[in-house]
MDAnalysis code that builds the backbone (N, CA, C; Angstrom):
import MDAnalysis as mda
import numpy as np

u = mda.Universe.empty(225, n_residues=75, atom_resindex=np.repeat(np.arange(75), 3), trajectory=True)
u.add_TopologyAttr("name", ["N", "CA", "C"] * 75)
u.add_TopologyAttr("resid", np.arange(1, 76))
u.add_TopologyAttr("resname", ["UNK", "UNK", "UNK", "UNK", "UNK", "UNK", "UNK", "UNK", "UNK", "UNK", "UNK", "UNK", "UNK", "UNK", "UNK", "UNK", "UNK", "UNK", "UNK", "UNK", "UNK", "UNK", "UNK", "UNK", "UNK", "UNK", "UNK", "UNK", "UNK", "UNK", "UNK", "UNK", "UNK", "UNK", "UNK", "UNK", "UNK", "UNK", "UNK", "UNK", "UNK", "UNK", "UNK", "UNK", "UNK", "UNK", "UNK", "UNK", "UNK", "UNK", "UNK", "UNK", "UNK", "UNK", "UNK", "UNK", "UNK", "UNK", "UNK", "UNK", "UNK", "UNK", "UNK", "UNK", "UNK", "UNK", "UNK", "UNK", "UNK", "UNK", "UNK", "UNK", "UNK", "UNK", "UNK"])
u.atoms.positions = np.array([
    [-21.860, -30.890, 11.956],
    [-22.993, -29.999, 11.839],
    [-22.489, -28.562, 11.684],
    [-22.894, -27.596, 10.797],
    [-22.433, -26.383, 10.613],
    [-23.526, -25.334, 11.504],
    [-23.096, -24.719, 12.062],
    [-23.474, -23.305, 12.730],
    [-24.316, -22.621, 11.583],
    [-25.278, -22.609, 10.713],
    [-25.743, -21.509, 9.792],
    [-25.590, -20.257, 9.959],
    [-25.609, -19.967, 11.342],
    [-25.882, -18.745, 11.638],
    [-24.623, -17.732, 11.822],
    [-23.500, -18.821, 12.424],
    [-22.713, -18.249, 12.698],
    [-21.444, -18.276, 11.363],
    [-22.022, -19.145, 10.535],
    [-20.909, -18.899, 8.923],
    [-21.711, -17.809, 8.511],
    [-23.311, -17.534, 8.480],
    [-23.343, -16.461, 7.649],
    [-22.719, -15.008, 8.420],
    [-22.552, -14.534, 9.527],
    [-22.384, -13.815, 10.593],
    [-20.970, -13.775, 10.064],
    [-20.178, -14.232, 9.966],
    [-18.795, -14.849, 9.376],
    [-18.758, -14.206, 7.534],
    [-19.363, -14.784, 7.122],
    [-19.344, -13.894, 5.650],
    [-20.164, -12.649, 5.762],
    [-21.081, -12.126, 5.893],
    [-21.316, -10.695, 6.218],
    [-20.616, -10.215, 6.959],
    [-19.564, -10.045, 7.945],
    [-18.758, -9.336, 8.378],
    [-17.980, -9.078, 7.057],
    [-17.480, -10.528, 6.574],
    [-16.167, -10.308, 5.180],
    [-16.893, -9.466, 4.475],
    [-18.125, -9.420, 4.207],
    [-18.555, -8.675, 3.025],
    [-18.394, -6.936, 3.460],
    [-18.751, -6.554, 4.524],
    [-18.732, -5.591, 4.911],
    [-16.827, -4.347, 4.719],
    [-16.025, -5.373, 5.345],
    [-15.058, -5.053, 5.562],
    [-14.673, -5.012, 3.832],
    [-14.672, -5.941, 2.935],
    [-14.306, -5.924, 1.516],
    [-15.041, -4.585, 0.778],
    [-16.168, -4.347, 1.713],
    [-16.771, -2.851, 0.710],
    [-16.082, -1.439, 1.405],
    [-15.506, -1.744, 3.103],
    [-14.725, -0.733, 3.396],
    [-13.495, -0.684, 2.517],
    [-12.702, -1.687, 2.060],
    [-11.444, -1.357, 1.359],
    [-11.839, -1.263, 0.097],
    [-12.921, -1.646, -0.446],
    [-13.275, -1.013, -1.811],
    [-13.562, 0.200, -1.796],
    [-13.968, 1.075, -0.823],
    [-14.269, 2.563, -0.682],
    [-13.279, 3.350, -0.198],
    [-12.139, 2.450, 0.472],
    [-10.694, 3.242, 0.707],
    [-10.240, 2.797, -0.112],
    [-9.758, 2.633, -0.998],
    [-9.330, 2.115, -2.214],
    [-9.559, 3.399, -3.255],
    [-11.094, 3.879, -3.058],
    [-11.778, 4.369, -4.280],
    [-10.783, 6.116, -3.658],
    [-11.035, 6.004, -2.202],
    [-10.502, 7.595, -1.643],
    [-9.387, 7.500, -2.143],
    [-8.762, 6.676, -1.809],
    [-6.785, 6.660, -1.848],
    [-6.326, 7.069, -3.645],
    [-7.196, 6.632, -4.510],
    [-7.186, 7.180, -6.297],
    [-7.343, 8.610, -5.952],
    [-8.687, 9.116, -5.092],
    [-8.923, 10.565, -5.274],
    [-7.862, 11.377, -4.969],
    [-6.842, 10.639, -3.926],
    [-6.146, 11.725, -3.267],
    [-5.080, 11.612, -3.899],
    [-4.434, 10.693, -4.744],
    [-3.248, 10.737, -5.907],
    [-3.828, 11.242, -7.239],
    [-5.017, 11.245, -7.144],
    [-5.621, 12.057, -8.489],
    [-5.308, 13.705, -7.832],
    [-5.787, 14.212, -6.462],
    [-5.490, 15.698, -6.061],
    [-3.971, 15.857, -6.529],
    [-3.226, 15.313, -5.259],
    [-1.757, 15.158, -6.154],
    [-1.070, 15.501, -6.931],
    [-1.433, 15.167, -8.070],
    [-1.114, 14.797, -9.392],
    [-1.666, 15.824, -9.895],
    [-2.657, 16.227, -9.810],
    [-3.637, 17.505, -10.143],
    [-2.615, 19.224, -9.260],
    [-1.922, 18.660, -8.572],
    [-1.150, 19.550, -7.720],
    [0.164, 19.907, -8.576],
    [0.813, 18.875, -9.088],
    [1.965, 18.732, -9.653],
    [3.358, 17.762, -8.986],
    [2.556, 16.945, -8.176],
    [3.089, 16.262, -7.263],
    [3.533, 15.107, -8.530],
    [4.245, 13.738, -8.113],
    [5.040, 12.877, -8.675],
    [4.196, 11.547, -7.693],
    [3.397, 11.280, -8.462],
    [3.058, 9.716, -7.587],
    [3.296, 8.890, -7.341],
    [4.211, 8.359, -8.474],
    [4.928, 6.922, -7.936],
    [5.680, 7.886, -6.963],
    [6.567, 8.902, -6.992],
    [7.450, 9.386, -5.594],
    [6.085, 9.210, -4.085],
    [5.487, 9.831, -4.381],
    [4.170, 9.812, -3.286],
    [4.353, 8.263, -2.636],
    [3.991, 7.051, -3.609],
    [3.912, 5.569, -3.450],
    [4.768, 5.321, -2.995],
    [5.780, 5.858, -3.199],
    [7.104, 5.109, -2.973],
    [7.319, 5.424, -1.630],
    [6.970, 6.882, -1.034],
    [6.962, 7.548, -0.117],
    [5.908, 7.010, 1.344],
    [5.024, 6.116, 0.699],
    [4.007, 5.728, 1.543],
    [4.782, 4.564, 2.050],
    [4.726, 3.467, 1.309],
    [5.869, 2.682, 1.506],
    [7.200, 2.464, 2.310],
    [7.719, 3.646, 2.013],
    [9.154, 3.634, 2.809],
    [8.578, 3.556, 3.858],
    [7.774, 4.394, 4.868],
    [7.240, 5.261, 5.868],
    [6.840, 4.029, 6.362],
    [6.271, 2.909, 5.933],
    [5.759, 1.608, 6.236],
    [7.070, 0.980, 7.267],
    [8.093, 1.153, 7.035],
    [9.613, 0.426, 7.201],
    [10.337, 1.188, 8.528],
    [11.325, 0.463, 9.228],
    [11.827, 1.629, 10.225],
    [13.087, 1.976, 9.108],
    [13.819, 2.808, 9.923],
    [15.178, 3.202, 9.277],
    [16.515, 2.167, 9.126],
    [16.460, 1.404, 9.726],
    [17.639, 0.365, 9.154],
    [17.273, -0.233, 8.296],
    [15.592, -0.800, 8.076],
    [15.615, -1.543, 7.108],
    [15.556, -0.588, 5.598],
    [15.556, 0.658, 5.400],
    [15.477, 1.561, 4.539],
    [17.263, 1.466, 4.093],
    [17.712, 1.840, 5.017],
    [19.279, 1.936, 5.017],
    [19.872, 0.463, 4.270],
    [19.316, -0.448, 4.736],
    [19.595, -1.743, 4.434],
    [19.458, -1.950, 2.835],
    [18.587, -1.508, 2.495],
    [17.774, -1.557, 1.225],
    [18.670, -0.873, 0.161],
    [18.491, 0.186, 0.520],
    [19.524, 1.583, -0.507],
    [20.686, 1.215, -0.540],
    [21.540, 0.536, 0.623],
    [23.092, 0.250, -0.029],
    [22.998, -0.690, -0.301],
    [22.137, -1.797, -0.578],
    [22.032, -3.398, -1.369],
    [21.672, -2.446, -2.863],
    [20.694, -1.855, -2.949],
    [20.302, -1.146, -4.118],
    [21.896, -0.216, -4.576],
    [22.679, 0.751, -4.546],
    [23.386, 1.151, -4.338],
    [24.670, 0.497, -5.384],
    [24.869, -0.971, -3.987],
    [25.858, -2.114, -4.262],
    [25.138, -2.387, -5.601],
    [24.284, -3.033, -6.114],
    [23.735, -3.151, -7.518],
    [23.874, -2.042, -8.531],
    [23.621, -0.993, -8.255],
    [23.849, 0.224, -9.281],
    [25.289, -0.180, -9.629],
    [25.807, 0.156, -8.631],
    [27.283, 0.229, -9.113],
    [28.124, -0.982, -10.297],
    [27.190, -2.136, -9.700],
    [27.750, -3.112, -10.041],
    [27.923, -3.257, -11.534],
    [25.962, -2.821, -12.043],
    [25.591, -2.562, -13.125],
    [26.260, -1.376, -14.430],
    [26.849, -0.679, -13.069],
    [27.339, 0.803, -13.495],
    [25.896, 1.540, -14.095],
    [25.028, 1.457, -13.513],
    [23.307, 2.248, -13.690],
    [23.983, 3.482, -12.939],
])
């Protein structure tokens, strides 16, 4: 037997939360559109959000695997 009440309670929450990240979504364009409008570099910005996501070894970790590849490539 299904709960009606409590699957729809269950998808209107999802719906709710999917229109919050559609509206942070829509901010997060405005503010790489300011940015960019600044003279800023966005993928650097992105890239910058990102790192910041990571602690510092795994950054460190990353750049001399990246690094070890440049070289390898001679890039």
């Amino acid at each position: 037997m299904i709960n009606n009440q409590q699957l729809l309670s269950f998808v209107e929450r999802i719906e709710r939360i999917e229109e919050d990240i559609a509206q942070g979504n829509a901010d997060k364009s405005e503010i790489y559109k300011e940015a960019k409008s600044a003279g800023f570099d966005v993928k650097a910005i992105k890239k910058c959000v990102a790192l910041r996501k990571k602690d510092k070894d795994e950054i460190f970790e990353e750049d001399e695997i990246l690094k070890l590849y440049r070289e390898a490539l001679d890039i």
